[in-house]
C-alpha positions in Angstrom: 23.3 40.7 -56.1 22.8 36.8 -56.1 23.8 35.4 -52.5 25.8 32.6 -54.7 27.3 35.5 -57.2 28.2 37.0 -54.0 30.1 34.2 -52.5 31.6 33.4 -55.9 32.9 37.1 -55.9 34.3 37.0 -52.8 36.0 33.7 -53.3 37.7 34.7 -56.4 38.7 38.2 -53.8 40.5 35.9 -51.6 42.1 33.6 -54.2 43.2 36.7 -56.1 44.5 38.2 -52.5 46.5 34.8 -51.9 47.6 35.1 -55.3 48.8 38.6 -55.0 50.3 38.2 -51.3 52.6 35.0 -53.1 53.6 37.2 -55.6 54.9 39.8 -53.6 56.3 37.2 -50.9 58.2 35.5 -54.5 59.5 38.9 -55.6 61.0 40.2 -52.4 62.7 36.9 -52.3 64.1 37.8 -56.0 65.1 41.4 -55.1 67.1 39.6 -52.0 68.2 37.5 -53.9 69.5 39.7 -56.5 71.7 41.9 -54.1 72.9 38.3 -52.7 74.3 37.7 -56.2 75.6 41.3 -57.0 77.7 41.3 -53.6 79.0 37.4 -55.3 79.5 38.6 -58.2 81.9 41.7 -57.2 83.2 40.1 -54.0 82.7 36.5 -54.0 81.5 34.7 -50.7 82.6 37.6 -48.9 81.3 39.9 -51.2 78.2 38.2 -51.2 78.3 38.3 -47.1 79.2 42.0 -46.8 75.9 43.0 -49.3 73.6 40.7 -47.6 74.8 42.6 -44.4 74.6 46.3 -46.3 70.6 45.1 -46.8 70.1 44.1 -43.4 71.7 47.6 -42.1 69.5 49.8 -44.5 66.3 47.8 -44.2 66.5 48.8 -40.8 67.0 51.9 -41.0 64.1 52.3 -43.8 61.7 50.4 -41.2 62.3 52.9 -38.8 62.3 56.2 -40.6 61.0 55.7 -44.0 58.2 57.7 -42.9 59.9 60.8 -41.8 61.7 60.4 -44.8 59.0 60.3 -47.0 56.7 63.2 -45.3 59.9 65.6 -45.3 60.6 65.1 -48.6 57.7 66.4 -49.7 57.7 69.6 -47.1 54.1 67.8 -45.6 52.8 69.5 -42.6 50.7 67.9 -40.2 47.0 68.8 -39.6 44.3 68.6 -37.0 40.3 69.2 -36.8 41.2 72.5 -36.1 43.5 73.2 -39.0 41.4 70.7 -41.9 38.2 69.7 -40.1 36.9 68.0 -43.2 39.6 66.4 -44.0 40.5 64.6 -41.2 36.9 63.2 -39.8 36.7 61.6 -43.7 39.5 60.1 -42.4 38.8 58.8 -39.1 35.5 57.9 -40.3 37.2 56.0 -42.9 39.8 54.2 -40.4 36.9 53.7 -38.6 35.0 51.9 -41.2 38.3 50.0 -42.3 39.0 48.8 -38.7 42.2 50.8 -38.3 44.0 52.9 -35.5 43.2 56.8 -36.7 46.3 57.3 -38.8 47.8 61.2 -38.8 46.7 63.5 -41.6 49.7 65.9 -43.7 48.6 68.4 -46.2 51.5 68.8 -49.0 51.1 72.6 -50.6 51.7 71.4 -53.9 49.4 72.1 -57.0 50.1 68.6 -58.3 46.7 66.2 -57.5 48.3 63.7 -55.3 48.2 61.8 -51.8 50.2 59.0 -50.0 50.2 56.9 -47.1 53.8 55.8 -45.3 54.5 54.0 -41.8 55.9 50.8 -41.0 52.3 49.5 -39.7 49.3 50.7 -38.9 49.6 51.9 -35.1 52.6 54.3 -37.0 50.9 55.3 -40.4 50.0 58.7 -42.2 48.3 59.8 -44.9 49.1 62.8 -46.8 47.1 64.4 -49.1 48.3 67.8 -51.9 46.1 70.8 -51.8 45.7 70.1 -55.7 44.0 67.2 -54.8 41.9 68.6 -52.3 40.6 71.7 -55.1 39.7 69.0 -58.1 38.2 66.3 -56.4 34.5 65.9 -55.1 33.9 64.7 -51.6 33.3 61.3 -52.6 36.2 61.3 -54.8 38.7 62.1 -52.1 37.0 59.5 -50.2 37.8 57.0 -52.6 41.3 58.0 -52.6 41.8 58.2 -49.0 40.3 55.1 -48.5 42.4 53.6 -50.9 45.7 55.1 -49.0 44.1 53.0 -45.9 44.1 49.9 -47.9 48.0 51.0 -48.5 48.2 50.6 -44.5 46.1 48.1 -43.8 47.7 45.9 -46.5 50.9 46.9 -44.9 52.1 48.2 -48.2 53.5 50.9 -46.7 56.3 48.9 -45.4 56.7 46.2 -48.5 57.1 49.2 -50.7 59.5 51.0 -48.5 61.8 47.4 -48.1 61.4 46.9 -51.7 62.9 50.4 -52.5 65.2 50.5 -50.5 66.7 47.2 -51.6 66.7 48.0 -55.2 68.4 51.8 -54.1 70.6 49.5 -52.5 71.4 47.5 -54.9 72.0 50.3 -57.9 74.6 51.9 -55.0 76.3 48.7 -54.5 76.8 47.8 -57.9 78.0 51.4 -59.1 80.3 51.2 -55.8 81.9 47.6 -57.0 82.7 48.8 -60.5 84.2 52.0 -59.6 86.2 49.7 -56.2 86.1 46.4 -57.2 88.7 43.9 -55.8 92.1 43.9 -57.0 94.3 41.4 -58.4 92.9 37.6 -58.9 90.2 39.1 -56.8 88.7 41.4 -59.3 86.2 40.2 -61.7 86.7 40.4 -65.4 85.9 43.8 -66.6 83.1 42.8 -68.5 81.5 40.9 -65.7 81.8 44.4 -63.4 80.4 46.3 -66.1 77.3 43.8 -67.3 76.5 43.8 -63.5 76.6 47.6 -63.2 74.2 47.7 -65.6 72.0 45.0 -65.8 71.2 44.6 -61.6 69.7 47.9 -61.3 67.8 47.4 -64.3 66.4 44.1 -63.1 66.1 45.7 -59.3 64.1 48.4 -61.2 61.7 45.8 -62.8 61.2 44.0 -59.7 60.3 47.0 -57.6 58.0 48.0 -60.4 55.8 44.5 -60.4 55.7 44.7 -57.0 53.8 48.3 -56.6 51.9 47.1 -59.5 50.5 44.2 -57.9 49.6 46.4 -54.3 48.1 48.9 -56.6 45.3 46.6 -57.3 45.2 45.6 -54.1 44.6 49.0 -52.4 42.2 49.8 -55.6 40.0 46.9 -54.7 39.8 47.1 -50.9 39.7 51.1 -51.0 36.7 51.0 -52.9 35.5 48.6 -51.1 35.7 50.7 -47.6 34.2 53.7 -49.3 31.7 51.7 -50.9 31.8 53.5 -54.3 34.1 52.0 -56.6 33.3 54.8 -59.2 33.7 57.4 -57.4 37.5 56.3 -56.8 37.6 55.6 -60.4 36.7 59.0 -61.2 39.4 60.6 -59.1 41.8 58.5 -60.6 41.1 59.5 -63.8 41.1 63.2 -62.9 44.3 62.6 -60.8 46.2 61.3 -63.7 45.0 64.1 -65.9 46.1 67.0 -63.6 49.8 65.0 -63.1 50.2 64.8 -66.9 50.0 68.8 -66.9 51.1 69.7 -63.5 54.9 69.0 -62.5 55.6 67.8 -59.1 59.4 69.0 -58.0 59.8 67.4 -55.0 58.8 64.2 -56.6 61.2 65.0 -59.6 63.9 65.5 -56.3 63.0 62.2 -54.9 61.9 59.7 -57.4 62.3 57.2 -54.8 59.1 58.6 -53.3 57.0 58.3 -56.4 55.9 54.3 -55.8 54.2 55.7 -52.3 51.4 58.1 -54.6 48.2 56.8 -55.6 49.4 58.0 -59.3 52.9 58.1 -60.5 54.3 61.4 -60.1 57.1 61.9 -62.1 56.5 63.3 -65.6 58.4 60.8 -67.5 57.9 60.4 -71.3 58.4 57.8 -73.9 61.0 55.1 -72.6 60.8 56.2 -69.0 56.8 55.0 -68.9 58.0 51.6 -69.5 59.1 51.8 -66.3 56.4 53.3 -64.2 56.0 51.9 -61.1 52.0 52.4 -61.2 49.7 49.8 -63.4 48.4 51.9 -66.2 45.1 53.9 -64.7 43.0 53.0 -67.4 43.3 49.3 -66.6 42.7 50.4 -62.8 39.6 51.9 -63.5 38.5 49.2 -65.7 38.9 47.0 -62.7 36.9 49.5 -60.6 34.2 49.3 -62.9 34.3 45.1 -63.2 34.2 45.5 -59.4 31.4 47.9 -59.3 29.1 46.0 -60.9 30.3 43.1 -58.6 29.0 44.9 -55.7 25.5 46.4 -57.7 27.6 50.0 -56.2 25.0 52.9 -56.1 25.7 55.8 -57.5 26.6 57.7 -54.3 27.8 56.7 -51.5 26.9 57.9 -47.8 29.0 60.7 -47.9 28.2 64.1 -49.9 28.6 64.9 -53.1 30.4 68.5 -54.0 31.7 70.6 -56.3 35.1 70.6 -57.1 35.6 74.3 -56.9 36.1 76.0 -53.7 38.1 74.2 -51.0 35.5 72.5 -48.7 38.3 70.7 -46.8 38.6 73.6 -44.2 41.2 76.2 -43.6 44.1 74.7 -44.0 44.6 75.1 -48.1 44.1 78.9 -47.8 44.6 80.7 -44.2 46.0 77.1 -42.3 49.6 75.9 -41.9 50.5 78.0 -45.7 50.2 80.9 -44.0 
């Protein structure tokens, strides 16, 4: 590439990352803002008081055990070189490569094609990956993804994502809790007032969490590709990805929908309405950013890690005789 092409590119990287990082920063603000007004809306000042408090109290609790949370949801068990030797040097190579603390590697035995990072920064992160994932995807494909989970960290998604849930669950439970126990007398609101509010703040909660894992989707898309080095090849998983979750349920995901902003590909197999809603950009426009970006780059073809087939599991034991028994 042109050395002037390449500092244009890389320019309009770091405007875009500005631009992204002040978006987020603006719709955190909204979301906290938004439980601010439900708690004044059912409560008044001291209504208002008491939710900003409830956030406060739950955020902390998310910050410190959002990953437990997240890994035991989905039954993830922890793995080593011994147990997925493959697996986890891509990994540390990876972190390596990405300038990050070696994070620790789950395995999730569930046929779904999936993976997720969690951890409130990057000295206290993890990456897990479904053995679905690890039986359709090439090497350099699960490269891509796993380098785009360490993005996730790196980024510190991991802990944007888990605040921004956890307000908007927040939120939803608050506003359910006023119009079932609002105040009583002159201090009650108006019926209709309860009941617009019970609706329309975990709608709006809903949308905000959503354009906020939007905009860290790209994110993590760009700089993952960028520490594998093959855009494509991350483009390729995620097409492959998506296919398998369109025809492969994912119960534990269905149990915790909570949990479904944290995958690299939206989880849940909601139809018609419910995919205005997805908290994932579209993966079509993803990969059509991958491929803008790999030509940005002049990407080769492969990248230094090896190309294989997707049958077999070349990931090590674990899938077949490791921690599944």
């Amino acid at each position: 590439m042109h050395p002037r092409r390449m500092v244009s590119s890389a320019n309009a990287y770091e405007v875009e990352t500005l631009m992204n990082t002040v978006k987020t920063a603006m719709l955190l603000a909204a979301l906290t803002a938004l439980f601010g007004v439900v708690g004044y809306m059912l409560g008044g000042a001291t209504g208002m008081m008491i939710a900003l408090g409830l956030g406060v109290v739950t955020n902390l609790f998310a910050y410190w055990n959002s990953d437990r949370l997240a890994l035991a949801a989905h039954h993830a068990v922890e793995v080593d070189e011994r147990t997925a030797p493959e697996l986890v040097g891509m990994v540390r190579d990876l972190s390596h490569r990405a300038g990050l603390p070696m994070p620790r590697v789950y395995l999730i035995n569930n046929p779904q094609p999936n993976a997720f990072a969690t951890g409130r920064n990057p000295e206290n992160a993890a990456v897990a990956a479904t053995t679905g994932i690890l039986h359709m995807l090439t090497y350099d494909e699960l490269a891509g993804v796993m380098a785009h989970e360490l993005a996730h960290i790196k980024n510190r998604d991991t802990l944007i994502m888990t605040v921004s849930a956890t307000i908007a669950g927040a939120i939803t439970t608050l506003a359910q809790f006023g119009f079932l126990f609002g105040g009583r007398g002159d201090d009650r609101p108006s019926p209709v007032a309860m009941l617009l509010t019970a609706i329309v703040a975990p709608l709006a909660a809903m949308i905000i969490q959503m354009a906020i894992s939007r905009s860290r989707e790209y994110d993590a898309d760009r700089m993952g590709a960028e520490i594998c080095g093959q855009p494509m090849a991350l483009a390729s998983a995620l097409a492959k990805i998506a296919g398998g979750v369109a025809h492969i349920p994912n119960g534990d995901a269905e149990r915790h929908p909570a949990t479904a902003s944290l995958f690299i590909i939206n989880p849940l197999s909601g139809h018609g309405m419910d995919n205005l809603f997805s908290t994932h950009p579209a993966t079509e426009n993803r990969i059509a950013a991958l491929q803008s970006l790999a030509q940005q780059m002049g990407a080769p073809a492969r990248s230094g890690f090896a190309s294989r087939p997707a049958s077999g599991s070349p990931w090590g034991t674990a899938p077949r005789r490791g921690p599944w028994g």
